[in-house]
Backbone of each chain as ProteinMPNN parsed JSONL, in Angstrom:
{"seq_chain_A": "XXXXXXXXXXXXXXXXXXXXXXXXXXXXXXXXXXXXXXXXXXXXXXXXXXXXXXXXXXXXXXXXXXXXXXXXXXXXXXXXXXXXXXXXXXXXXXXXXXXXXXXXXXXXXXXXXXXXXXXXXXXXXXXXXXXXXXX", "coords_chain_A": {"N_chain_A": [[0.848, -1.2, 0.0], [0.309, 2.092, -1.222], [2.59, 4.303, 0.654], [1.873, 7.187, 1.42], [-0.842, 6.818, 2.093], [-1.011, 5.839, 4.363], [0.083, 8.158, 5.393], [-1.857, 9.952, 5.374], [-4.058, 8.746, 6.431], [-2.943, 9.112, 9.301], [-2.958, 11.744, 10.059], [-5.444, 12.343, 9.705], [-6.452, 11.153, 11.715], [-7.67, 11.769, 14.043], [-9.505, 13.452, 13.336], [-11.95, 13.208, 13.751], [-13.496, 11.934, 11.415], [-15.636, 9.83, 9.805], [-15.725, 8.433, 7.353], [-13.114, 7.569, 5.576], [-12.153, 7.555, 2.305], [-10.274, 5.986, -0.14], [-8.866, 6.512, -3.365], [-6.958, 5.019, -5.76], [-4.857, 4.791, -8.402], [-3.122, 2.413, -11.094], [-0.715, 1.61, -13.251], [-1.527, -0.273, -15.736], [-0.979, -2.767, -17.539], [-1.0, -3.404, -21.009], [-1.339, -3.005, -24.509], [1.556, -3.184, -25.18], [3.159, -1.385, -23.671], [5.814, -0.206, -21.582], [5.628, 1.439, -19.276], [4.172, 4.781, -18.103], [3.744, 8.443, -18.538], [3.955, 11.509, -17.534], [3.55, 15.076, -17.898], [2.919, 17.999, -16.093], [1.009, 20.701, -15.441], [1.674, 22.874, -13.076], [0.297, 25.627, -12.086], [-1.959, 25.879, -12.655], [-3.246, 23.521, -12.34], [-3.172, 23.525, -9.17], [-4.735, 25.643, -8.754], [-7.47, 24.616, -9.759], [-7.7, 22.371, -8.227], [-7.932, 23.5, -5.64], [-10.281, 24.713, -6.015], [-11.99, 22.657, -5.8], [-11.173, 22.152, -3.248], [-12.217, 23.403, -1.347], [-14.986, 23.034, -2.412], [-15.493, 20.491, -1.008], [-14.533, 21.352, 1.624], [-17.109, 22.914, 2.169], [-19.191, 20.892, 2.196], [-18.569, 19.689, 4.251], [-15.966, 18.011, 4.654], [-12.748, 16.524, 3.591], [-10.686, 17.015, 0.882], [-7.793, 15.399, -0.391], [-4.862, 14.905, -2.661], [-2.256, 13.062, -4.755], [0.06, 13.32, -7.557], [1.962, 11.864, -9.56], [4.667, 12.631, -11.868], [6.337, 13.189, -14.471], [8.049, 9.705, -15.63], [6.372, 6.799, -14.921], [6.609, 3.138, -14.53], [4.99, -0.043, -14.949], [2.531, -1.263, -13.142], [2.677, 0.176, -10.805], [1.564, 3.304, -8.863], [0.316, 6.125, -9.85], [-1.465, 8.023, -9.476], [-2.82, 9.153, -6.7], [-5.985, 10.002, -4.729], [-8.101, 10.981, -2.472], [-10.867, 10.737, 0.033], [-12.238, 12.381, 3.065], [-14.894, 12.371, 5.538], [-17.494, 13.098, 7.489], [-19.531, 11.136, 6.95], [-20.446, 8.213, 5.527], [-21.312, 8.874, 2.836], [-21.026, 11.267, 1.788], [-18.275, 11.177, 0.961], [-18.224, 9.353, -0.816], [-19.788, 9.949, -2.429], [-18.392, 12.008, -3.263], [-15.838, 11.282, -4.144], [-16.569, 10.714, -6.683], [-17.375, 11.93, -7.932], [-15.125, 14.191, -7.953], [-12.548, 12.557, -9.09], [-13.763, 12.223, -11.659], [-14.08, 14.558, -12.674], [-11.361, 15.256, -12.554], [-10.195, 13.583, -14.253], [-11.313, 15.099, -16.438], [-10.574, 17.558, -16.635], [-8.144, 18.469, -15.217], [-4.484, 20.001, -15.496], [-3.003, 18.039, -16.792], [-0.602, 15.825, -18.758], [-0.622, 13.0, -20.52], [1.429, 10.171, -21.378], [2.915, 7.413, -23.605], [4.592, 4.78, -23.436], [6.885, 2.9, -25.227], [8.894, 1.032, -26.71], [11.021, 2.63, -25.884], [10.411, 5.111, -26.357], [8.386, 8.438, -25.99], [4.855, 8.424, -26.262], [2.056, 10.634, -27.022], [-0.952, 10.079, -25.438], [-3.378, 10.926, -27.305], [-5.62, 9.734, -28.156], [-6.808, 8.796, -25.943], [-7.49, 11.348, -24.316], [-8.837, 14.447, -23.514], [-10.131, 17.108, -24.328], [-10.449, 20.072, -22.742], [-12.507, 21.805, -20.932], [-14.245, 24.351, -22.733], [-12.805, 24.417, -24.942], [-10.836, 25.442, -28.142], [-11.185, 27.91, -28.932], [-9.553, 29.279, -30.155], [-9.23, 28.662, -32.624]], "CA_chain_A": [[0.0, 0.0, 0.0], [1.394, 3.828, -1.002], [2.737, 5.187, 1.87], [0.605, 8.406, 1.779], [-2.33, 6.457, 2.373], [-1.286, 5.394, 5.679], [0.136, 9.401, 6.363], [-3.292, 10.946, 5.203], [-4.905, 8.372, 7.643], [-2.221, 9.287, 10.241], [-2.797, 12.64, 9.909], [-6.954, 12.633, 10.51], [-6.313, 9.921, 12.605], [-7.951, 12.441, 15.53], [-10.471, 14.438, 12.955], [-13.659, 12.714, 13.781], [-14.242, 11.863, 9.902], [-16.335, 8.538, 9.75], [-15.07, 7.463, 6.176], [-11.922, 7.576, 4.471], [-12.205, 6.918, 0.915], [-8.781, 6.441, -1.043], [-8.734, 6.195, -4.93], [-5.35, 4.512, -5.936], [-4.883, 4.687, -9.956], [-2.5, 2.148, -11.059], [-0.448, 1.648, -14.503], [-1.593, -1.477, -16.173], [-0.306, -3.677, -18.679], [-1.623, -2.772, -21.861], [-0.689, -2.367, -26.009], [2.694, -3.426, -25.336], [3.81, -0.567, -23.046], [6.351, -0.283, -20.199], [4.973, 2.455, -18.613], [3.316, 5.902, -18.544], [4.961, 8.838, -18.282], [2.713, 12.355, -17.284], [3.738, 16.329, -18.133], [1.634, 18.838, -15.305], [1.458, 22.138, -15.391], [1.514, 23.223, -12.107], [0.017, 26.631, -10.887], [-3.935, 25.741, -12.985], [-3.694, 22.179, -11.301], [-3.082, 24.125, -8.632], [-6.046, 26.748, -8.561], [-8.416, 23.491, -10.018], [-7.697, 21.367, -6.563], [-7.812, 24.849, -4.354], [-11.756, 24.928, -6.007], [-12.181, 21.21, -5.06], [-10.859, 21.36, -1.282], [-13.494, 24.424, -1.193], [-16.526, 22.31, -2.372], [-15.189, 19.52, 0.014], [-15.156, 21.973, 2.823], [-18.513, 23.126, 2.264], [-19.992, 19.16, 2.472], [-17.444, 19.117, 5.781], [-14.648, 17.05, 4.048], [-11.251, 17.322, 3.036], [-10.084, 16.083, -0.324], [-6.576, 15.396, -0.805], [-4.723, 14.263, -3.613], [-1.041, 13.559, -4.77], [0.257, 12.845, -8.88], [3.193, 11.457, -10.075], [5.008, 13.715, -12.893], [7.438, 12.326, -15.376], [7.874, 8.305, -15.82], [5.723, 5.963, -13.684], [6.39, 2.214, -14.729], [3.746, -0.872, -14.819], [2.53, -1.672, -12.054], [3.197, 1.265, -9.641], [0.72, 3.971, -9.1], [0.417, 7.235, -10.938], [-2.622, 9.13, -8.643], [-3.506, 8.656, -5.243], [-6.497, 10.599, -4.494], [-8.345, 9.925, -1.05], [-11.978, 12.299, 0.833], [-12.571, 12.238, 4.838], [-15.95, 13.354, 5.697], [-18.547, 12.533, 8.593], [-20.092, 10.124, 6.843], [-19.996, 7.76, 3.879], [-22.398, 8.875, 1.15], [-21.355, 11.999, 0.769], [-17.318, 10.85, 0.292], [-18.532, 8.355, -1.737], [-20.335, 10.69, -4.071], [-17.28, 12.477, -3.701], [-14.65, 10.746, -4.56], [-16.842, 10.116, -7.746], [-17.587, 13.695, -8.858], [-13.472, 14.589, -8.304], [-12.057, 11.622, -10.031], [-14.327, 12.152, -13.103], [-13.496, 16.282, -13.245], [-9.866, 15.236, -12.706], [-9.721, 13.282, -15.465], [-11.942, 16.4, -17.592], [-10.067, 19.15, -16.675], [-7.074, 18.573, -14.568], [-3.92, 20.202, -16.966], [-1.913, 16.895, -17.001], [-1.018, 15.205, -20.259], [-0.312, 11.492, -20.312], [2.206, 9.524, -22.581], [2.597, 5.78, -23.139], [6.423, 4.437, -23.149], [6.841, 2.23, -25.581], [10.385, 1.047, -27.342], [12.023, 3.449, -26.22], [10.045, 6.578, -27.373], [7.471, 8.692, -25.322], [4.541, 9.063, -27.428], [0.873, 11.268, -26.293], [-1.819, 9.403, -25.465], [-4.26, 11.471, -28.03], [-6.98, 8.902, -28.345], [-7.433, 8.971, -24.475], [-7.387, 12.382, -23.522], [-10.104, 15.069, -23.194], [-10.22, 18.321, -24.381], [-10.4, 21.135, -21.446], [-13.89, 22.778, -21.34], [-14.189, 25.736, -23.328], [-11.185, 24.003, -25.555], [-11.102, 25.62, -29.501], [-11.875, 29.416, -29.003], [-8.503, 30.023, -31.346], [-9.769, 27.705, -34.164]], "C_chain_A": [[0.885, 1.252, 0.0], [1.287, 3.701, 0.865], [2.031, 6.331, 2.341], [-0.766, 8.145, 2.108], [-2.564, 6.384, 4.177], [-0.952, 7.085, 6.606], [-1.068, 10.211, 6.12], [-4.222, 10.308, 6.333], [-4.423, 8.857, 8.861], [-3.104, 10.835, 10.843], [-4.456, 13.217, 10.328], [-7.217, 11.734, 11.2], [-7.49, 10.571, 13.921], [-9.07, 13.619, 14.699], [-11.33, 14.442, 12.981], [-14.12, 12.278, 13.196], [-14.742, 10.344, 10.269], [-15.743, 7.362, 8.679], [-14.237, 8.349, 5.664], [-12.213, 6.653, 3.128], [-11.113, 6.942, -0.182], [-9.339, 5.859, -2.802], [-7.213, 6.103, -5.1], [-5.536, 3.704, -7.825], [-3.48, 3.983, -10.298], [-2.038, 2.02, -12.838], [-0.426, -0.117, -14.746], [-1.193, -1.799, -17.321], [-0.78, -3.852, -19.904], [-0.974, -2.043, -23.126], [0.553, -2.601, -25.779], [3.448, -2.508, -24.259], [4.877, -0.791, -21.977], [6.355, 0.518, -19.242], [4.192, 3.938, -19.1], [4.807, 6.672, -18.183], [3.866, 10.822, -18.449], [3.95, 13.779, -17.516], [2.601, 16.937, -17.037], [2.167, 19.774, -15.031], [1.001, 22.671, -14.444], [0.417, 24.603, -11.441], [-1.891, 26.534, -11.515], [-3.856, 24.424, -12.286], [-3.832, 22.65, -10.339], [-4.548, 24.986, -7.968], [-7.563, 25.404, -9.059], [-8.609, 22.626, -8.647], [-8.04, 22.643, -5.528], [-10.051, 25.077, -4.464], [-12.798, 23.828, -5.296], [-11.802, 21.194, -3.607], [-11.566, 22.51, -1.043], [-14.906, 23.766, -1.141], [-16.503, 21.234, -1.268], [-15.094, 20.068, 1.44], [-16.409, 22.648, 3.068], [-19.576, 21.925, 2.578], [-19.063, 18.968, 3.871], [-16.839, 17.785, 5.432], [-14.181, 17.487, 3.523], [-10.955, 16.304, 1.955], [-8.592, 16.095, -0.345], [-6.174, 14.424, -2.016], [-2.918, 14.051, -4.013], [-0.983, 12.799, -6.617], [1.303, 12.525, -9.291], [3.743, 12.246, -11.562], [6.702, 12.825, -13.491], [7.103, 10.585, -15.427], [7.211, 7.666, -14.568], [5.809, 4.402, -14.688], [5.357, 1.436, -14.131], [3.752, -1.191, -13.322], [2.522, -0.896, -10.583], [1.968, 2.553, -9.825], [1.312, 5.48, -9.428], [-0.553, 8.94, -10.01], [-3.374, 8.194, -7.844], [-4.931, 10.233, -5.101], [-7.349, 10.299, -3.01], [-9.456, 11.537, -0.378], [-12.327, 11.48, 2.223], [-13.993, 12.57, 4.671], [-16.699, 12.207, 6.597], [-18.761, 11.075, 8.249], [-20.095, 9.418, 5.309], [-20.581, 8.145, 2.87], [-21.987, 9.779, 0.806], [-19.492, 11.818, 0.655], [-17.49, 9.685, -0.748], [-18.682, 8.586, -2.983], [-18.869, 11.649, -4.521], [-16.178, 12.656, -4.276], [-15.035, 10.738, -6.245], [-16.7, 11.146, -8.521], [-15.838, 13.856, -9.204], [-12.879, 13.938, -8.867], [-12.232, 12.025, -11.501], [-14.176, 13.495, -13.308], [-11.791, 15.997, -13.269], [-9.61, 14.718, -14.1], [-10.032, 14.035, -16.831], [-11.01, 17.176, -17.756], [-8.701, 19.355, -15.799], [-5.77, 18.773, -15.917], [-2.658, 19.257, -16.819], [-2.014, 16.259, -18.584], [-0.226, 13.658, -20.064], [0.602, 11.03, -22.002], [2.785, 8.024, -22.793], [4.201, 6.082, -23.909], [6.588, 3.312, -23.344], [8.115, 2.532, -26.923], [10.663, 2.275, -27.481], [11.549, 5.035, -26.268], [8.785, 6.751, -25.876], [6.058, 9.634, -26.484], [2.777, 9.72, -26.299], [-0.094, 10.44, -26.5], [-3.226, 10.172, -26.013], [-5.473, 11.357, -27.933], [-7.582, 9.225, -27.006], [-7.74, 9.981, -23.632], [-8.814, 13.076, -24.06], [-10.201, 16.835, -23.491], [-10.969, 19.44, -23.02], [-12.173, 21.46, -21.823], [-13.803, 24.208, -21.485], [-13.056, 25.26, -24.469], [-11.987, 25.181, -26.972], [-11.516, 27.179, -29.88], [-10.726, 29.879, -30.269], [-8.645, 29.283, -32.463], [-10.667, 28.464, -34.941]], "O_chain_A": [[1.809, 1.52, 0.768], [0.527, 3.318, 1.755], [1.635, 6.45, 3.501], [-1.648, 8.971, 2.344], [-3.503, 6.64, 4.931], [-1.337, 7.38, 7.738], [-1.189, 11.234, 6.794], [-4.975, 10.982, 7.036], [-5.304, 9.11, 9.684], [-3.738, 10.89, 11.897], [-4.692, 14.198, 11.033], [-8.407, 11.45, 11.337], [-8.066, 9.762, 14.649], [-9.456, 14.588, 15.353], [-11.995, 15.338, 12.459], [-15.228, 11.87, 13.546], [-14.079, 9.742, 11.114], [-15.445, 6.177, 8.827], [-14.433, 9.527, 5.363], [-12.42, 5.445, 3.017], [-11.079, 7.836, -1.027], [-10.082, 4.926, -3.107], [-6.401, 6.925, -4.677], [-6.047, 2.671, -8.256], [-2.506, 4.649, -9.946], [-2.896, 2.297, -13.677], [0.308, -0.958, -14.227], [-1.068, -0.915, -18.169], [-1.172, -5.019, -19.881], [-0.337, -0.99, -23.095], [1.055, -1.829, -26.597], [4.532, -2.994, -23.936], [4.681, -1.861, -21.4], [7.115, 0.325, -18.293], [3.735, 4.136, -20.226], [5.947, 6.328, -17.867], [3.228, 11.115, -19.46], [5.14, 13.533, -17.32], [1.472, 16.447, -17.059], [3.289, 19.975, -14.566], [-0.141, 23.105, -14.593], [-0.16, 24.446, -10.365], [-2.841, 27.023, -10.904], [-4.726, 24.368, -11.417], [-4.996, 22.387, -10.036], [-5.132, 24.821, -6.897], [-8.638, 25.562, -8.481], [-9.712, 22.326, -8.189], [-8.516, 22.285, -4.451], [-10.849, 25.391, -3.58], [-13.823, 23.95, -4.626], [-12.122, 20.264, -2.866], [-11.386, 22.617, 0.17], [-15.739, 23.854, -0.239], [-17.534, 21.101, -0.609], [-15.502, 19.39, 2.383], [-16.716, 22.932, 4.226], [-20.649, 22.112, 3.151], [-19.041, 17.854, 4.395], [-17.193, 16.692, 5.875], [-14.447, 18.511, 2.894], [-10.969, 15.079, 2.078], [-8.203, 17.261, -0.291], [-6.834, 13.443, -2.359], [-2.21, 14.938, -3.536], [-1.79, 11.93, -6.948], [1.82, 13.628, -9.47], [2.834, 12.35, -12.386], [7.646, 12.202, -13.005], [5.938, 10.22, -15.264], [7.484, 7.98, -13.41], [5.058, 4.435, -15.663], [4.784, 1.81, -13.108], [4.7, -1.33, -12.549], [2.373, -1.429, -9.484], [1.498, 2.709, -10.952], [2.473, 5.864, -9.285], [-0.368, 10.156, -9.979], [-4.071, 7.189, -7.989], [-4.597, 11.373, -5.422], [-7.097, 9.212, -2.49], [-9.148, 12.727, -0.31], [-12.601, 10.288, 2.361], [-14.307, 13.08, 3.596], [-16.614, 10.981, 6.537], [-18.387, 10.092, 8.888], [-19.819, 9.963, 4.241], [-20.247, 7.599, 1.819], [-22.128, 9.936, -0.407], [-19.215, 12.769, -0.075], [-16.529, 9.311, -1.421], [-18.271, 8.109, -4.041], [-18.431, 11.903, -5.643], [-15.627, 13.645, -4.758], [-14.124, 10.75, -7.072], [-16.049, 11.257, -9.56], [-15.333, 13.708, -10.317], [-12.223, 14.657, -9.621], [-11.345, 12.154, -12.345], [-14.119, 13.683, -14.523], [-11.086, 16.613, -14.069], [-8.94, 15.311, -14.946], [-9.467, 13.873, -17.912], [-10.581, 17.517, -18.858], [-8.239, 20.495, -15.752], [-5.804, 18.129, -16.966], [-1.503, 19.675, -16.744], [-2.983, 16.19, -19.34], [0.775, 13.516, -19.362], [0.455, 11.398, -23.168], [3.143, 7.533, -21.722], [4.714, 7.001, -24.549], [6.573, 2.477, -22.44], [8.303, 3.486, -27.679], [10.663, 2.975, -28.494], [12.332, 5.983, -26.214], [8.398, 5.887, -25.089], [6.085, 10.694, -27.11], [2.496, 9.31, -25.173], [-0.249, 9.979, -27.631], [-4.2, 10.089, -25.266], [-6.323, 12.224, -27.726], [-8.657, 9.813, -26.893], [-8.157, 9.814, -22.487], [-9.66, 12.531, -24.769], [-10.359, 17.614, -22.551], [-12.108, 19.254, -22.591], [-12.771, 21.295, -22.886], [-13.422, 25.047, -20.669], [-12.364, 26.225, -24.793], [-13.136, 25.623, -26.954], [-12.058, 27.529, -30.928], [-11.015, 30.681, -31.157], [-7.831, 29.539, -33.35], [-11.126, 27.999, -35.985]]}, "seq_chain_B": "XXXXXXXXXXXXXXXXXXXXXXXXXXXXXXXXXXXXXXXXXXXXXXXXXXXXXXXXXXXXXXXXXXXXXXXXX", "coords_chain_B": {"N_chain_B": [[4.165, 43.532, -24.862], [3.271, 40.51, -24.95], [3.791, 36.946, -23.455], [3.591, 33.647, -24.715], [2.533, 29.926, -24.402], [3.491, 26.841, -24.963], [1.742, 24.489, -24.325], [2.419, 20.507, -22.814], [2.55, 18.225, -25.065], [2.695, 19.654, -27.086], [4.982, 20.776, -29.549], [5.96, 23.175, -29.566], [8.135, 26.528, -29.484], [7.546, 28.827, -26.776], [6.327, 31.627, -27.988], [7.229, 35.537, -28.187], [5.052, 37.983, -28.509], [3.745, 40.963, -29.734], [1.076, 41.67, -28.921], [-2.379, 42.434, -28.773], [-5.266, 41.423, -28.19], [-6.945, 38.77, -27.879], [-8.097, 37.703, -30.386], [-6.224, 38.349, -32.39], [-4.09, 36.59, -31.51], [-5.218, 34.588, -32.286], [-5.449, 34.833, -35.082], [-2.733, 34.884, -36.19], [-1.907, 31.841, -35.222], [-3.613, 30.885, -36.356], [-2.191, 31.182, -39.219], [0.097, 29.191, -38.932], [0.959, 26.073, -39.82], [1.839, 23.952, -38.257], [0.226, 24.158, -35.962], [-2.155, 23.888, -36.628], [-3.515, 21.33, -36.196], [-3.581, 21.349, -33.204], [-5.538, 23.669, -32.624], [-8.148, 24.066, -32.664], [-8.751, 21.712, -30.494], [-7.509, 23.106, -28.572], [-7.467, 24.649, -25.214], [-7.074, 27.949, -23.604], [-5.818, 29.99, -21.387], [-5.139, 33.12, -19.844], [-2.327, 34.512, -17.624], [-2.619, 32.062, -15.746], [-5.544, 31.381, -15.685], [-8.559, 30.439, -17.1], [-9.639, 30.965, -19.744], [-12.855, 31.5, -21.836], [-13.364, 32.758, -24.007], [-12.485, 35.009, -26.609], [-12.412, 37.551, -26.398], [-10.767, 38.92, -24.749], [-8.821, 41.607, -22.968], [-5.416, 42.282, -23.615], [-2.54, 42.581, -22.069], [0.851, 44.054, -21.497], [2.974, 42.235, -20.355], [1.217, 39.912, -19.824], [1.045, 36.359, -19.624], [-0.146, 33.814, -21.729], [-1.499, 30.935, -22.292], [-0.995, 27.686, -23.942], [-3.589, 25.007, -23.611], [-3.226, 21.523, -24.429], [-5.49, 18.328, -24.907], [-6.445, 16.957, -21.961], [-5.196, 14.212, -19.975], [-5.168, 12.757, -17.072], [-4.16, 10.815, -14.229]], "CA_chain_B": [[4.446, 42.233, -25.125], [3.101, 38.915, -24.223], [4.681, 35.258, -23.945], [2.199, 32.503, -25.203], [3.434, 28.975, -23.936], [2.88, 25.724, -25.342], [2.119, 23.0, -22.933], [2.08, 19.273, -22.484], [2.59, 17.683, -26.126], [2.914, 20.677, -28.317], [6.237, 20.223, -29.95], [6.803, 24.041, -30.222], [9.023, 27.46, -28.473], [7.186, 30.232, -26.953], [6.503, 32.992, -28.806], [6.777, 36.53, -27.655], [4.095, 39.132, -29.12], [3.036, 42.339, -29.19], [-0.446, 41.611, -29.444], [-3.171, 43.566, -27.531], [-6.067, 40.755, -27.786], [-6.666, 37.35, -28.798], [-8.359, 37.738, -31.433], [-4.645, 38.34, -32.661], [-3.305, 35.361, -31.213], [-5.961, 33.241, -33.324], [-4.765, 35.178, -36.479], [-1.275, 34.375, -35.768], [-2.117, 30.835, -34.744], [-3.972, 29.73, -37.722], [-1.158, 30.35, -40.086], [0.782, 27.998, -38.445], [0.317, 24.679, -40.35], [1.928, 23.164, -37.533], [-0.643, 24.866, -34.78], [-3.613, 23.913, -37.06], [-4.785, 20.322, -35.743], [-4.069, 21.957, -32.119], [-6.299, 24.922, -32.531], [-9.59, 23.057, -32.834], [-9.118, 21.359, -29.138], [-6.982, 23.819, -27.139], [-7.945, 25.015, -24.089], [-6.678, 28.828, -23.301], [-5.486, 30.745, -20.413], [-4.624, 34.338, -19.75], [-2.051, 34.264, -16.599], [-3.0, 30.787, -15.632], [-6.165, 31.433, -15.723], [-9.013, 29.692, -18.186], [-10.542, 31.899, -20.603], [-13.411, 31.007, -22.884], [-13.765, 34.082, -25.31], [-11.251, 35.719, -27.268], [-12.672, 38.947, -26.441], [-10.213, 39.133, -23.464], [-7.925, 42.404, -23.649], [-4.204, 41.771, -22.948], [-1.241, 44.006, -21.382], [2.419, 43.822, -21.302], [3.41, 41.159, -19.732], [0.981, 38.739, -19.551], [1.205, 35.127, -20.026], [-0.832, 33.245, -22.205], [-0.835, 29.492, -22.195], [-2.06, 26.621, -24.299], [-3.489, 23.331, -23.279], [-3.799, 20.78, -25.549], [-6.121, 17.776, -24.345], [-5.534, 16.374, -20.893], [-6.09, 12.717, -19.246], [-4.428, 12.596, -15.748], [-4.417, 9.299, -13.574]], "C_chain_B": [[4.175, 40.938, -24.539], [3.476, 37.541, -24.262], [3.024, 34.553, -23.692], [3.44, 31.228, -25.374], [2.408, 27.752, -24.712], [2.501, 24.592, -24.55], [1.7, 21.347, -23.057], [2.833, 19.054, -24.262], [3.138, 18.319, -27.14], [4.194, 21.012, -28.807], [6.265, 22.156, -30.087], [7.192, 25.546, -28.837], [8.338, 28.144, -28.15], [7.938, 30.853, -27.527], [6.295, 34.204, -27.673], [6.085, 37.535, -28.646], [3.725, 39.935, -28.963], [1.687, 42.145, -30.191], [-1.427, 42.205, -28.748], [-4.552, 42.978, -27.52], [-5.672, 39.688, -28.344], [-7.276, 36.964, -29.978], [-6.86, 38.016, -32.315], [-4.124, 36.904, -32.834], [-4.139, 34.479, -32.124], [-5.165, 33.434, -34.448], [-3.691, 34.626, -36.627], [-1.054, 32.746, -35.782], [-2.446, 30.194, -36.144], [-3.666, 29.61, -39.234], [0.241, 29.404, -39.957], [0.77, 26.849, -39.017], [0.617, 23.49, -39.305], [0.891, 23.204, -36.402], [-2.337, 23.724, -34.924], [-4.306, 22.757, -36.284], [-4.617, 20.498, -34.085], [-5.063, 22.993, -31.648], [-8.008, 24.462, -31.693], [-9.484, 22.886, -31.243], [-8.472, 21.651, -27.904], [-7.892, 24.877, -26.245], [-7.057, 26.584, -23.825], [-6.349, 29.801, -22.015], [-4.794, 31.564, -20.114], [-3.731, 34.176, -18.313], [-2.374, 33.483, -15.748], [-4.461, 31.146, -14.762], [-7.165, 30.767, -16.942], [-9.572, 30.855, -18.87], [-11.569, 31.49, -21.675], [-14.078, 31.901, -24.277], [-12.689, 34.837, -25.503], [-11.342, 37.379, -26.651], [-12.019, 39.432, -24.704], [-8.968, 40.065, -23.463], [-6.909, 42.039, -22.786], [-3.481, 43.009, -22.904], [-0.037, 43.442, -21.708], [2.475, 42.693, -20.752], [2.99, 40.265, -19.455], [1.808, 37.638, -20.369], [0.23, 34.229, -20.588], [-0.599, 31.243, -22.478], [-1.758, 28.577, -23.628], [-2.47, 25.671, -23.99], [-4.28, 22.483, -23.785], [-4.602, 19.187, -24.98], [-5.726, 16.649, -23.029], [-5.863, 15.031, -20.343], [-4.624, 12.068, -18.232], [-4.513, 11.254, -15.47], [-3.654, 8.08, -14.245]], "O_chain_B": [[4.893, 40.415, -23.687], [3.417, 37.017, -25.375], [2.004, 34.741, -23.029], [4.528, 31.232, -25.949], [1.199, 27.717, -24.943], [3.372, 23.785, -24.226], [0.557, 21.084, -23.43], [3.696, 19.877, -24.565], [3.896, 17.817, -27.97], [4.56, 21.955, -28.106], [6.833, 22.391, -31.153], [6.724, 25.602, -27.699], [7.927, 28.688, -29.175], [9.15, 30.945, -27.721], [5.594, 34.126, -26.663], [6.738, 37.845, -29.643], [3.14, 40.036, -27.885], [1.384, 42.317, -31.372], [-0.916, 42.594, -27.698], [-5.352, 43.709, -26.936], [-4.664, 39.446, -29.008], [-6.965, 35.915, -30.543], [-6.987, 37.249, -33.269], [-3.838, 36.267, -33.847], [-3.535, 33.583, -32.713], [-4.358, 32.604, -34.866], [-3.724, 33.649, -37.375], [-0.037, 32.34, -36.344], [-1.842, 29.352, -36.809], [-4.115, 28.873, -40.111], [1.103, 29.09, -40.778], [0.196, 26.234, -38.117], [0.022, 22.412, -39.297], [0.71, 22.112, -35.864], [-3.113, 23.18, -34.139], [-5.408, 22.936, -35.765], [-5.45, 19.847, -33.454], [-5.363, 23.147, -30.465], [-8.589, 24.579, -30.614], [-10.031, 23.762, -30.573], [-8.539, 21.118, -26.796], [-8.763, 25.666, -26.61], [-5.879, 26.227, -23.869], [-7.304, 30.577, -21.976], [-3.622, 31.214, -19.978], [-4.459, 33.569, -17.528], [-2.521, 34.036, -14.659], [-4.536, 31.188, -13.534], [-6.487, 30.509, -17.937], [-9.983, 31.754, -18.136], [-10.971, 31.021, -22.643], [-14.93, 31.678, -25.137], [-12.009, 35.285, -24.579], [-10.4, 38.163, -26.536], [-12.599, 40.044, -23.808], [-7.954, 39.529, -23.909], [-7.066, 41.62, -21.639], [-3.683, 44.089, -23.459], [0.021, 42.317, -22.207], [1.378, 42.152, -20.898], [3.694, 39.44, -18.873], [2.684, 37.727, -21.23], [-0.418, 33.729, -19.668], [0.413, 30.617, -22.793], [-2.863, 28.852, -24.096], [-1.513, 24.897, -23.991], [-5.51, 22.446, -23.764], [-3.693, 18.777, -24.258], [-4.909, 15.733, -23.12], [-7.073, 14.811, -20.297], [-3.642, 11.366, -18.473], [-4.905, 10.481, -16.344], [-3.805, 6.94, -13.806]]}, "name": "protein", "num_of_chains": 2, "seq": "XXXXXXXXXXXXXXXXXXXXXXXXXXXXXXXXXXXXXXXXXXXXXXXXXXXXXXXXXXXXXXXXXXXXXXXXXXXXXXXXXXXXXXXXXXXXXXXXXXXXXXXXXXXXXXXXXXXXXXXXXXXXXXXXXXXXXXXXXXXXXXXXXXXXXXXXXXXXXXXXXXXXXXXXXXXXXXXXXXXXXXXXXXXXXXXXXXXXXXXXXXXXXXXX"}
């Protein structure tokens, strides 16, 4: 198990929260690859998670999250994400909503690592919302 | 003058411009032949910020970004 799982539990170990809910995204084996390999542009990921641990303190829960940047081989995880809160339904719903905007709109770009070469994972990605205003 | 950054994938150098909206930066952009099949599904942001209308007036020194389609995790 990551290690940050057990210091995010550590850490509200004494916060009252009811459920901990971790999301643990791993790199699987797949098209030939030998790993991933991620680009993130820091200060909009940044202000995107700062809007998210806002909505999560308004439901009284804390979202945290951590991402791996540059190469991540098979097998090893890539994004830990993980919500506290009173009670289970509404980290539950939580975890679900932030996962599925992370993967919308978070400004990471993914690249599969294969012989040798790092190529963009095109097919799999997601255009931003609002994308195409300079087209 | 403003720097306009490429990010994630986009094989190319910021540019610096003296441009004074983005309606500019499109112009600019879509004789690019290399730009062109990025145009269509980039995402824009004035001082890392998102913007969804060109009609956003620029100054000296900002920073303009691009971001071309993302899939974290």
């Amino acid at each position: 198990m990551p290690n940050i799982l057990k210091e995010w539990y550590e850490d509200e170990a004494r916060s009252n929260y009811g459920a901990y809910i971790p999301f643990v995204g791993t790199v699987r084996s797949e098209d030939g690859i030998e790993g991933l390999s991620f680009d993130i542009y820091e200060p909009i990921l940044e202000s995107w998670f700062k809007a998210w641990q806002q909505k999560a303190k308004e439901k009284g829960a804390v979202i945290k999250m951590a991402h791996s940047r540059g190469d991540v081989m098979l097998h090893e995880s890539s994004y830990i994400a993980a919500v506290f809160s009173p009670k289970r339904r509404v980290a539950l719903e939580f975890i679900d909503e932030f996962v599925e905007d992370f993967k919308a709109s978070a400004p990471i770009w993914k690249y599969d690592l294969k012989n040798g070469q790092r190529i963009y994972a095109k097919d799999r990605s997601t255009a931003i919302k609002g994308s195409g205003i300079l087209a | 003058m403003v720097k306009v950054e490429f990010l994630g994938p986009i094989q190319k150098d910021a540019l610096e411009l003296e441009i004074a909206n983005l309606n500019e930066l499109a112009a600019i952009l879509q004789k690019d032949e290399a730009m062109k099949e990025w145009l269509e599904n980039c995402a824009v942001a004035v001082n890392d910020t998102l913007v969804t209308s060109l009609e956003c007036p620029l100054k000296d020194g900002d920073k303009i970004s691009l971001l071309p389609p993302v899939c974290g995790g």
